[in-house]
Backbone as CSV, one residue per row, in Angstrom:
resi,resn,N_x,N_y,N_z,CA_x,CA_y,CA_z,C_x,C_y,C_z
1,UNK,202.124,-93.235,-43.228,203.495,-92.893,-43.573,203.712,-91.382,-43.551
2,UNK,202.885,-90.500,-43.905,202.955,-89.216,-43.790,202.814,-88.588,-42.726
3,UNK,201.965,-88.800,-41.603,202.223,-88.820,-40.415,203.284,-88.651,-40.019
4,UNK,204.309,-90.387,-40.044,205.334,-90.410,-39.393,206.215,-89.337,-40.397
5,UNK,206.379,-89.161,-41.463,207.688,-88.016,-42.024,207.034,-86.716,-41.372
6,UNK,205.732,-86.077,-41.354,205.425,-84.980,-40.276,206.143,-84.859,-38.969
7,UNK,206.148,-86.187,-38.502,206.666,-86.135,-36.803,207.874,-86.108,-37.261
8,UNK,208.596,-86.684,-37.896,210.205,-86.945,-38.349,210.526,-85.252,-37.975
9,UNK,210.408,-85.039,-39.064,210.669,-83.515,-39.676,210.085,-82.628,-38.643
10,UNK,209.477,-82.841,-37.970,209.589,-81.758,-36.571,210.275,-82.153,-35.405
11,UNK,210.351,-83.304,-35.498,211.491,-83.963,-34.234,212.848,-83.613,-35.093
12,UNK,212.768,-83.043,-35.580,214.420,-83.207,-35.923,214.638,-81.254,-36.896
13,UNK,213.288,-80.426,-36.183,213.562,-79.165,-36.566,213.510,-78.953,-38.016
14,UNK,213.064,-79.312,-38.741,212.852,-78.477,-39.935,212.207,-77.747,-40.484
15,UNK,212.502,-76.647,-41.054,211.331,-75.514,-40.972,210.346,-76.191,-41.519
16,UNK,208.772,-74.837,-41.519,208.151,-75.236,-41.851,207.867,-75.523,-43.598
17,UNK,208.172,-74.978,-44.304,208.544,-74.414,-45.806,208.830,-75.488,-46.166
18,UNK,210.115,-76.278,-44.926,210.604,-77.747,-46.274,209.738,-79.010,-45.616
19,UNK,209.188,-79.042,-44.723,208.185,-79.648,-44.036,207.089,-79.783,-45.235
20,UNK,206.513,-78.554,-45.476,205.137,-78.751,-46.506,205.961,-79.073,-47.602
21,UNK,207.142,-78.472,-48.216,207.542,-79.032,-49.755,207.708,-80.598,-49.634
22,UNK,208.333,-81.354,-48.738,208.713,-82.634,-48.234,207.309,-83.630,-48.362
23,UNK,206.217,-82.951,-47.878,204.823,-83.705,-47.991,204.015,-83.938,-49.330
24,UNK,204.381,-82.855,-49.628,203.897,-82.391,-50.932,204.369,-83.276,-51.835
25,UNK,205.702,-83.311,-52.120,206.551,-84.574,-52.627,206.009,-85.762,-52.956
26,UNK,205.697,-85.928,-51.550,205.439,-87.269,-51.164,204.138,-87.968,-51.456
27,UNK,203.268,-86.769,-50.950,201.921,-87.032,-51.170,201.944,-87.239,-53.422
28,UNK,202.344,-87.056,-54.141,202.464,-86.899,-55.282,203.393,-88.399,-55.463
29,UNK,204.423,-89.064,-54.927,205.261,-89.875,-54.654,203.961,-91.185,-54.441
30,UNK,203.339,-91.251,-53.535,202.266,-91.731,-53.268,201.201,-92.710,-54.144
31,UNK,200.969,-91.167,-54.798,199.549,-91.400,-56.194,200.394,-91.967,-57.086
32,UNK,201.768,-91.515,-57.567,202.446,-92.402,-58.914,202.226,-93.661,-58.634
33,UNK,202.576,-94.644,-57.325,203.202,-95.958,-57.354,201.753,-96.716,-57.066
34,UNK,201.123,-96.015,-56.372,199.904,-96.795,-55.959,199.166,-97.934,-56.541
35,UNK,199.276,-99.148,-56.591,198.282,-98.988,-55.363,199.759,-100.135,-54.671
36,UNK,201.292,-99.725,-54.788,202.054,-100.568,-54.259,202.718,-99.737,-52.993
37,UNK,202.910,-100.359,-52.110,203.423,-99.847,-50.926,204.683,-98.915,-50.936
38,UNK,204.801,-98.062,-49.897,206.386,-96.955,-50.537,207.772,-97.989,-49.968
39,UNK,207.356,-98.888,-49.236,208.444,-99.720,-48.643,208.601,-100.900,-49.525
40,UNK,207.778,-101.211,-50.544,208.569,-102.012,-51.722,208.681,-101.913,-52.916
41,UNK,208.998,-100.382,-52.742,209.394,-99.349,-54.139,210.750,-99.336,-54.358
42,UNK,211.365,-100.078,-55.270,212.782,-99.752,-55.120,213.364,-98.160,-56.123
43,UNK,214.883,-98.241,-56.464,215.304,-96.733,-57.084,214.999,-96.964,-58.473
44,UNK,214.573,-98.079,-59.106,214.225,-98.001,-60.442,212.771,-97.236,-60.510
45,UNK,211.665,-97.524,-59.529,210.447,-96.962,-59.916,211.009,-95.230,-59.256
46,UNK,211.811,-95.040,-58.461,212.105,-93.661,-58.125,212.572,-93.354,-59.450
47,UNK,213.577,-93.512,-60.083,213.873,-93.028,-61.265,213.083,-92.709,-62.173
48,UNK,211.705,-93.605,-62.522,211.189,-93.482,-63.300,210.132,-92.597,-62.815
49,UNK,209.790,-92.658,-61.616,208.981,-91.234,-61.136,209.739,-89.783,-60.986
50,UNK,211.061,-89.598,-61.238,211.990,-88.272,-61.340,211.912,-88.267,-63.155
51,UNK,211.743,-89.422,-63.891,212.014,-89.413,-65.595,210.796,-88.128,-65.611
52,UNK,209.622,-89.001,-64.988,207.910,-88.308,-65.664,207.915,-86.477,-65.451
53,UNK,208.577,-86.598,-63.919,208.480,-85.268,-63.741,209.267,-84.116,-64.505
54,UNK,210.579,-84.609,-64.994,211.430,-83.673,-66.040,210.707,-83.782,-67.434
55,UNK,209.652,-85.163,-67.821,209.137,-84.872,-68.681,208.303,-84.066,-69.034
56,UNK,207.777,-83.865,-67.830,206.733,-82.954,-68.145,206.401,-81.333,-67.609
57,UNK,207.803,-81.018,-67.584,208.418,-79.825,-67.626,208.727,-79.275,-66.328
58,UNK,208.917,-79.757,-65.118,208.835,-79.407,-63.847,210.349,-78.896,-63.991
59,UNK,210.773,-77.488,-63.035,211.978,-77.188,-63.040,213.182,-78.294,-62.302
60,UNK,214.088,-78.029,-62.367,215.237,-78.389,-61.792,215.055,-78.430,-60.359
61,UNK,214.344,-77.275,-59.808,214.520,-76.972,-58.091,213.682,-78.267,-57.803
62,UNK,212.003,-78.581,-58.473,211.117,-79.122,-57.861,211.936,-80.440,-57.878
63,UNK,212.473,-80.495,-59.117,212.813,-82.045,-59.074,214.236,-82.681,-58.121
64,UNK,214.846,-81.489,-57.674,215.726,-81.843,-56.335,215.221,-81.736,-55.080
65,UNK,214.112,-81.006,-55.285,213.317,-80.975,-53.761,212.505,-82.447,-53.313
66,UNK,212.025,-82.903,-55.009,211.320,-84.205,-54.694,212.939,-85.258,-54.155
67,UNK,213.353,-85.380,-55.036,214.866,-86.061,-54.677,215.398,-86.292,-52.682
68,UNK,215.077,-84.985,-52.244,215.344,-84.709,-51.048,214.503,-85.484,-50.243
69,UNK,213.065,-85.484,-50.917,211.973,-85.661,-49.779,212.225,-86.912,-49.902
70,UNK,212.446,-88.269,-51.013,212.192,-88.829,-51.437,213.408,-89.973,-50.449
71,UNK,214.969,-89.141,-50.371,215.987,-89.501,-49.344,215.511,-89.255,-48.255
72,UNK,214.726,-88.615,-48.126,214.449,-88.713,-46.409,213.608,-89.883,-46.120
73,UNK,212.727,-89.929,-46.710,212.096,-90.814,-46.251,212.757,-92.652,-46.382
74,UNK,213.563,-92.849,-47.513,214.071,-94.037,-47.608,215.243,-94.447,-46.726
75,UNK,215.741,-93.769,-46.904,217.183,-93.722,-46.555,217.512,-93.242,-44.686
76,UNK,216.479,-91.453,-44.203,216.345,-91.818,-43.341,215.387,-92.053,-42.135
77,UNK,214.347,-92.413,-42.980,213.439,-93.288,-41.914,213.110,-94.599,-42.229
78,UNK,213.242,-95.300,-43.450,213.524,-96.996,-43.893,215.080,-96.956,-43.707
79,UNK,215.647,-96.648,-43.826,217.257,-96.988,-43.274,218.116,-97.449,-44.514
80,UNK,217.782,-97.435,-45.719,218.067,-97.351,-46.943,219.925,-96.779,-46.862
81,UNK,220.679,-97.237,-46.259,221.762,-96.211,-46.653,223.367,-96.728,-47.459
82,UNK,223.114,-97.907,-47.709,223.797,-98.258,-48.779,223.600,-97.433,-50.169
83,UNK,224.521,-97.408,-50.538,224.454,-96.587,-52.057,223.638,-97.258,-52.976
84,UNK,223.772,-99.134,-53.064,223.104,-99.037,-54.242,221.839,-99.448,-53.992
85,UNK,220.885,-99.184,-52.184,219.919,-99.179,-52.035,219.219,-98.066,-52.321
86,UNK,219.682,-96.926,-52.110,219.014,-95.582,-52.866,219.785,-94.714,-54.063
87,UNK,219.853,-95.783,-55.202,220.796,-94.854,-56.250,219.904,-93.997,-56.903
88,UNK,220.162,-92.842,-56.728,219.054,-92.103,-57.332,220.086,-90.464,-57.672
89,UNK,220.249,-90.550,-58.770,221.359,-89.241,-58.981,220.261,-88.076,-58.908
90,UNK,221.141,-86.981,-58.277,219.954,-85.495,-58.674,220.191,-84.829,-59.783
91,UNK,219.837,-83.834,-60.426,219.462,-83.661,-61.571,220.575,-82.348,-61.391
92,UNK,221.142,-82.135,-62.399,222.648,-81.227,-62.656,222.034,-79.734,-62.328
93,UNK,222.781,-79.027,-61.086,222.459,-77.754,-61.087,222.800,-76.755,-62.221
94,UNK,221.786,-75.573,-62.836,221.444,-74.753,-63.538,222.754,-73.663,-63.224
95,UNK,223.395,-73.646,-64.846,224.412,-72.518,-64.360,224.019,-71.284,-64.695
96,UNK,222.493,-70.825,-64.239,222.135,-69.546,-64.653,222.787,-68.432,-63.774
97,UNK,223.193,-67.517,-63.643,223.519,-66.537,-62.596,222.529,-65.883,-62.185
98,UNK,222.701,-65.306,-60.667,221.601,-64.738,-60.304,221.320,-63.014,-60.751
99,UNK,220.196,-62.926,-60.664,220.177,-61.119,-60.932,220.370,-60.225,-59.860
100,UNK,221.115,-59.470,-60.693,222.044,-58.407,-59.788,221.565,-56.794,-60.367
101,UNK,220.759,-55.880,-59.054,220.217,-54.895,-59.732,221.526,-53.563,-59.286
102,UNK,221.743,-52.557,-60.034,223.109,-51.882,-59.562,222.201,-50.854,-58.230
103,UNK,222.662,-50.115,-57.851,222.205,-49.131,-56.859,221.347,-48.274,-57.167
104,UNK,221.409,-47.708,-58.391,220.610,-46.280,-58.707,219.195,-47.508,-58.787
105,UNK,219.341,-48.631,-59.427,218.304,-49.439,-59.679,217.478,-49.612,-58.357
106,UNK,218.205,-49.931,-57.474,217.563,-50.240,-56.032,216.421,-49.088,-55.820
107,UNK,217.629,-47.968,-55.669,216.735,-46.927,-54.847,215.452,-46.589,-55.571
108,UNK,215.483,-46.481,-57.305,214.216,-46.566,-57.715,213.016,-47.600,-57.577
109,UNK,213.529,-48.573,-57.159,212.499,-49.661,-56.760,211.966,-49.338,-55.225
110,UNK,212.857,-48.813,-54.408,212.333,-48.225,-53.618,211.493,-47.247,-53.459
111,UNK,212.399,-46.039,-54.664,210.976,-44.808,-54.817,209.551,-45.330,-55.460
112,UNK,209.506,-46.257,-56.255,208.532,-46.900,-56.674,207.043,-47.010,-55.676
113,UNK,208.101,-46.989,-54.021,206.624,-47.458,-53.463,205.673,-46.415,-52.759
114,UNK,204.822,-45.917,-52.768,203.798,-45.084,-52.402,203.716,-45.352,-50.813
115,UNK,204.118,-46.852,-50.302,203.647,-46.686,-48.521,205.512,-46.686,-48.507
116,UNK,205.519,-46.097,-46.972,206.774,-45.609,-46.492,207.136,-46.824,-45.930
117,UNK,206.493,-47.857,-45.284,206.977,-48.967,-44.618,207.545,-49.962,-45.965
118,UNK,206.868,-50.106,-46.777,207.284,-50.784,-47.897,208.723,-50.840,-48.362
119,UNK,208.586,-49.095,-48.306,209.975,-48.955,-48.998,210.801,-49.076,-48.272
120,UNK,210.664,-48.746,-46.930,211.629,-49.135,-46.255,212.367,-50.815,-45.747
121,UNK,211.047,-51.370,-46.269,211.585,-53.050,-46.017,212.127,-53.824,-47.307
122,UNK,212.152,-52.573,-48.429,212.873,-53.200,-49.390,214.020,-52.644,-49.093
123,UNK,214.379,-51.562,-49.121,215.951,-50.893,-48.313,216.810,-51.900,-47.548
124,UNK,216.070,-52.284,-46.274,216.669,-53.014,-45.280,216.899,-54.613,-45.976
125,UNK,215.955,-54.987,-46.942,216.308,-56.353,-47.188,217.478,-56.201,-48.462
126,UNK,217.952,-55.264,-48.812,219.098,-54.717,-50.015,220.490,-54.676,-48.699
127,UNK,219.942,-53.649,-47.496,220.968,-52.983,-47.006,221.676,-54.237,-45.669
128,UNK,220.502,-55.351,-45.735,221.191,-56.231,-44.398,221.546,-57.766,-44.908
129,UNK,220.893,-57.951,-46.088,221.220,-58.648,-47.050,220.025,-60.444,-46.409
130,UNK,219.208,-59.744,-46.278,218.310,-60.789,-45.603,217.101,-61.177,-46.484
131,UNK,217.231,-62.545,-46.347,215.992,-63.529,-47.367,214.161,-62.874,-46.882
132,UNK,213.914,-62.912,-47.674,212.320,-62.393,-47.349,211.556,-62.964,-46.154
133,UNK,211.864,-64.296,-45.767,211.037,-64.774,-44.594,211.777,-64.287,-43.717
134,UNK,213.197,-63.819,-43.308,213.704,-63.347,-42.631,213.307,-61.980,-41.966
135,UNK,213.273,-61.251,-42.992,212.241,-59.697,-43.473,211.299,-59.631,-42.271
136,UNK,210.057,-60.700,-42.918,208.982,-60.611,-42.203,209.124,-60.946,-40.490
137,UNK,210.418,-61.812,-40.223,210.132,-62.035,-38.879,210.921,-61.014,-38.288
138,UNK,211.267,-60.115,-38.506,211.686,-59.225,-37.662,211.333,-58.606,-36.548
139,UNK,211.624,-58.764,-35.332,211.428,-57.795,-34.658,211.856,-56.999,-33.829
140,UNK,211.040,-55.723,-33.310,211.851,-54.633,-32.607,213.088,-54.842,-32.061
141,UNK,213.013,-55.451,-31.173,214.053,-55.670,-29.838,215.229,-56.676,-30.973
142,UNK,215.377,-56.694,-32.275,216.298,-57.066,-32.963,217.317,-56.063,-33.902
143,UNK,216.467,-55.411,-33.749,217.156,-53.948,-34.267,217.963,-53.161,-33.101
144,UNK,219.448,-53.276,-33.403,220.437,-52.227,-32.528,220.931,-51.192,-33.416
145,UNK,220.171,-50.072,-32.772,220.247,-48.811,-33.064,221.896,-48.048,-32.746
146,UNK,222.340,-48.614,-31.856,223.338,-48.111,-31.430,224.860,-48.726,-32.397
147,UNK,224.885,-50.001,-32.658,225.711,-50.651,-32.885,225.704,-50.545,-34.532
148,UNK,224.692,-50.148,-35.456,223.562,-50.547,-36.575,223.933,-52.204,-37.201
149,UNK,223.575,-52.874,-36.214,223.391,-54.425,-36.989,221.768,-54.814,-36.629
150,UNK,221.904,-55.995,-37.023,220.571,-56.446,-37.070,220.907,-57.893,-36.420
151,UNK,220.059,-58.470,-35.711,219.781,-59.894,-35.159,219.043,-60.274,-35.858
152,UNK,219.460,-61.556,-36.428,218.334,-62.397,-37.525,218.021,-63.627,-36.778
153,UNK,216.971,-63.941,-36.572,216.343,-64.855,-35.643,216.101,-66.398,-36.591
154,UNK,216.723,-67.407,-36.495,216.262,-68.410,-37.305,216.231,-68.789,-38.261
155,UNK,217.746,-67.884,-39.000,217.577,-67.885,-40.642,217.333,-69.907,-41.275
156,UNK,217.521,-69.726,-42.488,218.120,-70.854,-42.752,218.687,-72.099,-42.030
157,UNK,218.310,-73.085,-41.544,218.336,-74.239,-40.662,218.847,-73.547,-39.519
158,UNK,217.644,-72.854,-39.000,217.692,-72.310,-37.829,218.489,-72.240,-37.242
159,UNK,219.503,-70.927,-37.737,220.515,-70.525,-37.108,220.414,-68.803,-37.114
160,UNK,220.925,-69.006,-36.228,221.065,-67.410,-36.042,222.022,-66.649,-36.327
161,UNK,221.820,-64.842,-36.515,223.254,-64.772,-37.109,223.150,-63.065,-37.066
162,UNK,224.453,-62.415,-36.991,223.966,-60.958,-37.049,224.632,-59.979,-38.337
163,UNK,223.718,-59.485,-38.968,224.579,-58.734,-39.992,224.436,-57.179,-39.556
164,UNK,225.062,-56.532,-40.977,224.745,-55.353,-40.937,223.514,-54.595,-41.158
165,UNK,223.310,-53.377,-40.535,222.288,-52.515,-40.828,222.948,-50.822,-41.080
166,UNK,222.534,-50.816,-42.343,222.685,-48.766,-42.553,222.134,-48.053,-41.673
167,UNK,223.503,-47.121,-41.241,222.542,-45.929,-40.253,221.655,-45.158,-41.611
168,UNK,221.347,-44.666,-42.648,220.695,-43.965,-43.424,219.320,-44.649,-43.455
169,UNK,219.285,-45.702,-42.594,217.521,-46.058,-42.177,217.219,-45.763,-41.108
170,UNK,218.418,-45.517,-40.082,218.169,-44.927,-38.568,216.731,-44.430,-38.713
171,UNK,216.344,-43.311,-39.252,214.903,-42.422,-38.963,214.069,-43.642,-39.202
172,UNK,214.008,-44.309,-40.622,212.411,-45.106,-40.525,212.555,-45.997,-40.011
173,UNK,213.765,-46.581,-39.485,213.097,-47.406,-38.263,213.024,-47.416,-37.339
174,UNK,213.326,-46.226,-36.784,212.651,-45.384,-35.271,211.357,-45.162,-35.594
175,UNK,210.923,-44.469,-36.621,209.394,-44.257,-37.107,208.308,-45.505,-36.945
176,UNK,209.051,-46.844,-37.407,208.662,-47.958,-37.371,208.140,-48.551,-35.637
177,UNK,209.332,-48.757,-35.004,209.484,-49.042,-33.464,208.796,-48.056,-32.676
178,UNK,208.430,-46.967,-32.823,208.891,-45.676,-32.093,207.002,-46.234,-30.967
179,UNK,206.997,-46.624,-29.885,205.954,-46.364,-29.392,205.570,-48.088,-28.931
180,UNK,206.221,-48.550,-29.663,205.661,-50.148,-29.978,206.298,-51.041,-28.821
181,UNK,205.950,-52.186,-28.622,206.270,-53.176,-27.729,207.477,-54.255,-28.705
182,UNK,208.580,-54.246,-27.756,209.903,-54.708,-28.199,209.909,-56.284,-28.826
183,UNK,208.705,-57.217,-28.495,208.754,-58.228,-28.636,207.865,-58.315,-30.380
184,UNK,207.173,-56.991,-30.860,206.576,-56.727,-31.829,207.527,-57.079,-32.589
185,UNK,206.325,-57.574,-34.327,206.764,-57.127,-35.183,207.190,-55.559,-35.985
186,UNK,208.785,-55.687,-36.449,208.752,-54.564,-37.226,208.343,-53.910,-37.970
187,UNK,207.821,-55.013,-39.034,206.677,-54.777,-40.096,205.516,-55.679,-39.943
188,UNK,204.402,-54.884,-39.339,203.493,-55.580,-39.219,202.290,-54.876,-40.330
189,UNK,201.133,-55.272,-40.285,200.003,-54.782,-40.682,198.932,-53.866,-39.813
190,UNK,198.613,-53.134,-40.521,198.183,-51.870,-39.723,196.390,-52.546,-38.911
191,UNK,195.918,-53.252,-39.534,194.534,-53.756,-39.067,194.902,-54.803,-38.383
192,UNK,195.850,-55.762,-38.082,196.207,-56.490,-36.842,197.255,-56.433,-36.238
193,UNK,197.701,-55.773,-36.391,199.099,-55.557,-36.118,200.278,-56.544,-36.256
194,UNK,199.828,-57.706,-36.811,200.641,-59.167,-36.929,201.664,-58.957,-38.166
195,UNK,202.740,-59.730,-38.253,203.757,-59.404,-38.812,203.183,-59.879,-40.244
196,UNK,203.782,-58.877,-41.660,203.519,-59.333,-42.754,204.165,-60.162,-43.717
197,UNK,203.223,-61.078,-43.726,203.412,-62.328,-44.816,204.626,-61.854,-45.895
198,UNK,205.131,-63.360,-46.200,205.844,-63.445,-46.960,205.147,-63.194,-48.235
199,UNK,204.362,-63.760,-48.641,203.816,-63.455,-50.022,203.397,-61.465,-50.215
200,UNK,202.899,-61.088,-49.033,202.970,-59.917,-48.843,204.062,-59.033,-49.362
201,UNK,204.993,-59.164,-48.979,206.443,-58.850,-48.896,207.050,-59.096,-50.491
202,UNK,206.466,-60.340,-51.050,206.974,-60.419,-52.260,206.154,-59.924,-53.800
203,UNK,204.853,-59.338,-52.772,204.055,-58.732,-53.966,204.293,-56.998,-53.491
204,UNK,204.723,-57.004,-52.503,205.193,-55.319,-52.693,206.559,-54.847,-53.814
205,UNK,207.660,-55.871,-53.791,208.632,-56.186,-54.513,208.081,-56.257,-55.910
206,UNK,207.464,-57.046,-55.930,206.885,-57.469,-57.781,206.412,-56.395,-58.362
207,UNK,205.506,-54.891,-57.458,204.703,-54.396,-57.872,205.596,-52.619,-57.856
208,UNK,206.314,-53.014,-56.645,207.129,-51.904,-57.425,208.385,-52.210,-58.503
209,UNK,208.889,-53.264,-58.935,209.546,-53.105,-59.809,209.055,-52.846,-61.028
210,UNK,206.964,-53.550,-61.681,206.737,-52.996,-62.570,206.714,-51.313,-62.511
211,UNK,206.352,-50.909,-61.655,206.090,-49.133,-61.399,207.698,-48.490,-62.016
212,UNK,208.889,-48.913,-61.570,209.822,-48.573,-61.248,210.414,-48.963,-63.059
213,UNK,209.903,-49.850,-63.762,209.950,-50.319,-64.850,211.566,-50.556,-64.964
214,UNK,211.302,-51.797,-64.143,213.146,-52.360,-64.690,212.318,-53.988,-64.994
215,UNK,213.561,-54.003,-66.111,212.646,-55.410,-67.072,213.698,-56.198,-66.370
216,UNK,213.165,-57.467,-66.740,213.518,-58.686,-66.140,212.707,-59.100,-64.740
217,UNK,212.539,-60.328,-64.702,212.419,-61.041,-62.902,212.990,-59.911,-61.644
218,UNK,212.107,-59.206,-60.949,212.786,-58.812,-59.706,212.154,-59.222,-58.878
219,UNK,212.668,-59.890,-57.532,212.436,-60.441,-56.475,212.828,-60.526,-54.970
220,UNK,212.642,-60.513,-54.459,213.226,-60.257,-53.363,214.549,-60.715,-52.733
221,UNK,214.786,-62.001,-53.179,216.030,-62.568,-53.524,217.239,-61.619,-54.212
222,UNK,216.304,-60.749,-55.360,217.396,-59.928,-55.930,217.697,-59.063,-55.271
223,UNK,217.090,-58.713,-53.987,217.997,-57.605,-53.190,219.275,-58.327,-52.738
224,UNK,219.104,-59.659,-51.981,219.938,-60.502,-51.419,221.380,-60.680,-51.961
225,UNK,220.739,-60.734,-53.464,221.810,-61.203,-54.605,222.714,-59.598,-54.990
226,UNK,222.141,-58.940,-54.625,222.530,-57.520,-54.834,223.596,-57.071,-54.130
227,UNK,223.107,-57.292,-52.679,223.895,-57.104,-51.380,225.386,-57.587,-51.557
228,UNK,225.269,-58.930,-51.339,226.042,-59.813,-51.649,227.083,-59.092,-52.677
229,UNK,226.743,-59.118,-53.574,227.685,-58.769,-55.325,227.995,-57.140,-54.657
230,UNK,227.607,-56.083,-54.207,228.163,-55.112,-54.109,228.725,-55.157,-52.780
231,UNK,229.201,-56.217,-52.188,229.399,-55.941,-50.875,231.268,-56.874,-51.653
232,UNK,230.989,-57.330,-52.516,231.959,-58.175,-53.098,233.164,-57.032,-53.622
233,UNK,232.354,-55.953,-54.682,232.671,-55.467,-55.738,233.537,-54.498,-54.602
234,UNK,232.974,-54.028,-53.692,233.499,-52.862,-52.493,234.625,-53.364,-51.989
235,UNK,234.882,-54.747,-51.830,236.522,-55.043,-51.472,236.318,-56.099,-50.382
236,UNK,235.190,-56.654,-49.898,234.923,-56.902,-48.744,235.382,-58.642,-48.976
237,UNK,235.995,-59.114,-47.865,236.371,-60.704,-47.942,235.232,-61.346,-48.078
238,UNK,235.115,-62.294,-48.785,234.304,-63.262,-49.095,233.611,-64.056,-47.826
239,UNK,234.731,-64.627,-47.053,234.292,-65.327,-45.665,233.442,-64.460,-44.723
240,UNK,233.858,-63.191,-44.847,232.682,-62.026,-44.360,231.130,-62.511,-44.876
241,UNK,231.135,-61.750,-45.930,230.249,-62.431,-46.430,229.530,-63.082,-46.548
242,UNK,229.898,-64.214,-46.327,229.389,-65.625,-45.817,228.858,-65.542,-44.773
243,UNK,229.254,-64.797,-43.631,228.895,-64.437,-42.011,227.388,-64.145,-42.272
244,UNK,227.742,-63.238,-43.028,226.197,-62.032,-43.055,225.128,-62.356,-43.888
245,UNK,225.382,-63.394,-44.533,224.064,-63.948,-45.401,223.842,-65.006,-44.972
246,UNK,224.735,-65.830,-43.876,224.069,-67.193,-43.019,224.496,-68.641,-44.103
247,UNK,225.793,-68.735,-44.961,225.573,-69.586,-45.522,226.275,-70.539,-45.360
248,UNK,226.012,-71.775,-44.857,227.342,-72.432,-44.372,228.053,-72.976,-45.380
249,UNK,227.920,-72.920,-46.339,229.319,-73.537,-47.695,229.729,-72.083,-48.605
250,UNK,231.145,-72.098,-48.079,231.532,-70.610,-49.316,230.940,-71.177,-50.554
251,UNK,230.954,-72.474,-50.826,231.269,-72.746,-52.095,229.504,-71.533,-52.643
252,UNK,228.105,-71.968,-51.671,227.208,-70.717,-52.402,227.614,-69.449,-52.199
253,UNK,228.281,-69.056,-51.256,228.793,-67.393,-51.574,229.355,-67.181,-52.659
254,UNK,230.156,-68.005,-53.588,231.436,-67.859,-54.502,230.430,-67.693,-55.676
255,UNK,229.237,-68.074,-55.370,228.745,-67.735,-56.781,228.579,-66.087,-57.325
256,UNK,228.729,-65.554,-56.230,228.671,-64.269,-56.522,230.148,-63.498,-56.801
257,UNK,230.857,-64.058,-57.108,232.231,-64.036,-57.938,232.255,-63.481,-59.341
258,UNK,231.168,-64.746,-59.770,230.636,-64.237,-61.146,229.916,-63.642,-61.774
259,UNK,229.554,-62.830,-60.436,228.178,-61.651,-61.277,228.288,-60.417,-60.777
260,UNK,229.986,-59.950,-60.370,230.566,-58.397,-60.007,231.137,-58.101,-60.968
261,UNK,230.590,-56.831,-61.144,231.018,-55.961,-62.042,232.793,-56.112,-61.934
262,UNK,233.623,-55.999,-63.222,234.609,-56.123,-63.563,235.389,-54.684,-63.037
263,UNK,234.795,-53.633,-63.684,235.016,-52.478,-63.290,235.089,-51.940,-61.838
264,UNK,234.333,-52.181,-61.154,233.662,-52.166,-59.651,235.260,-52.549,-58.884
265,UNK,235.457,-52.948,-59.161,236.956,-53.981,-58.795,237.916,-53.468,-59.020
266,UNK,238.187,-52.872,-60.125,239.199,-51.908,-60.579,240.343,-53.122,-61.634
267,UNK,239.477,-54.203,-62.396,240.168,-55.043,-62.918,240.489,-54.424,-64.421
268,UNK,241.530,-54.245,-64.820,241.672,-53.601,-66.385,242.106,-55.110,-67.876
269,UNK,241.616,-54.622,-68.566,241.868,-56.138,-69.508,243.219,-55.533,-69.635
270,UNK,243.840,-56.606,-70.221,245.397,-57.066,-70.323,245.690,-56.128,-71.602
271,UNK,245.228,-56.332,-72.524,245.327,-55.448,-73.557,245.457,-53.769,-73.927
């Protein structure tokens, strides 16, 4: 059975990220019901395998990701698509807001970093408003110097899409390119030259924000979330917006509605 959701899920393009979360799922989906088959599992033992997992403290995300894997496989590769063959509600999204760091904050997370490429790929992932795996796949011949946007290759259900890029990175990323083969990575590693890992990317982030000592969760996401909210606060249409972060439902852009500065806006209380 895992097999076939492997072949599924690459016959039908899905990255790799929700590919392994999807297995992962499953393979765990698996060991609960055993030793009974997944094809005469109905939504009561699903339910009660989504009960165990909120019991025992798994977040919200894991337990909609299992949810997901869990519809794919019933619904569409057993063919499950009557409602009350897969009733299985997902679990109420978290109205936490995301973190939003202001500017002076940025650039110190930037000065934070001791290598120059570093800092510069936290810049660009603030200044183009791009998800960290995005980051890492960058390359040369995606960067227009002339125009300053950026080509994003494959974001999010592999689509493509072009945002902005600051000329005030013009120099380091000529410094970056300057000599290199166009089909290269932008940020690669200096002992293979192969492009650097995501986890890479998110422990340069982690490690300069302790240096940089701003409390709370910072992540690479929070540049994203940053972008976004000051690109809001500056006047810029929302549906823009949406363009440049790759998201196909305003309804996730709009969340960043609620986490711009009041002031930024020029909104005055009534009073």
């Amino acid at each position: 059975m895992l097999e076939r959701v492997r072949e599924e899920l690459a016959l039908r393009h899905y990255s790799r990220h929700t590919a392994r979360a999807y297995l992962s799922a499953l393979r765990a989906w698996l060991a609960w019901i055993a030793p009974v088959f997944p094809r005469e599992a109905g939504s009561e033992s699903i339910r009660a395998f989504l009960v165990e997992m909120a019991e025992a403290g798994l977040s919200r995300a894991r337990i909609d990701q299992a949810v997901s894997a869990l519809r794919f496989l019933y619904v569409e590769l057993y063919g499950r698509r009557d409602a009350s063959a897969f009733d299985v509600p997902r679990p109420r999204r978290e109205s936490t807001l995301p973190r939003v760091l202001s500017r002076p904050e940025i650039l110190r997370l930037a000065d934070a970093c001791t290598n120059r490429k570093h800092r510069v790929v936290i810049l660009l992932m603030y200044a183009a408003g791009l998800r960290v795996s995005e980051a890492a796949a960058i390359k040369i011949r995606d960067v227009d110097f002339e125009r300053n946007t950026l080509f994003v290759r494959g974001g999010k259900g592999r689509k493509d899409r072009i945002t902005v890029l600051s000329p005030v990175l013009g120099g380091d990323l000529t410094w970056l390119a300057d000599g290199r083969p166009a089909q290269k990575a932008l940020f690669a590693a200096e002992n293979t030259g192969e492009q650097l890992s995501v986890r890479t990317l998110q422990h340069v982030v982690e490690r300069a924000a302790r240096r940089a000592g701003l409390e709370g969760r910072v992540s690479c996401h929070t540049l994203r979330h940053s972008f976004a909210t000051h690109l809001l606060e500056s006047g810029v249409d929302i549906r823009f917006i949406q363009d440049l972060l790759g998201h196909a439902r305003i309804e996730t852009t709009s969340r960043y509605t609620h986490v711009r500065n009041p002031a930024a806006i020029r909104i005055m209380s009534p009073l």
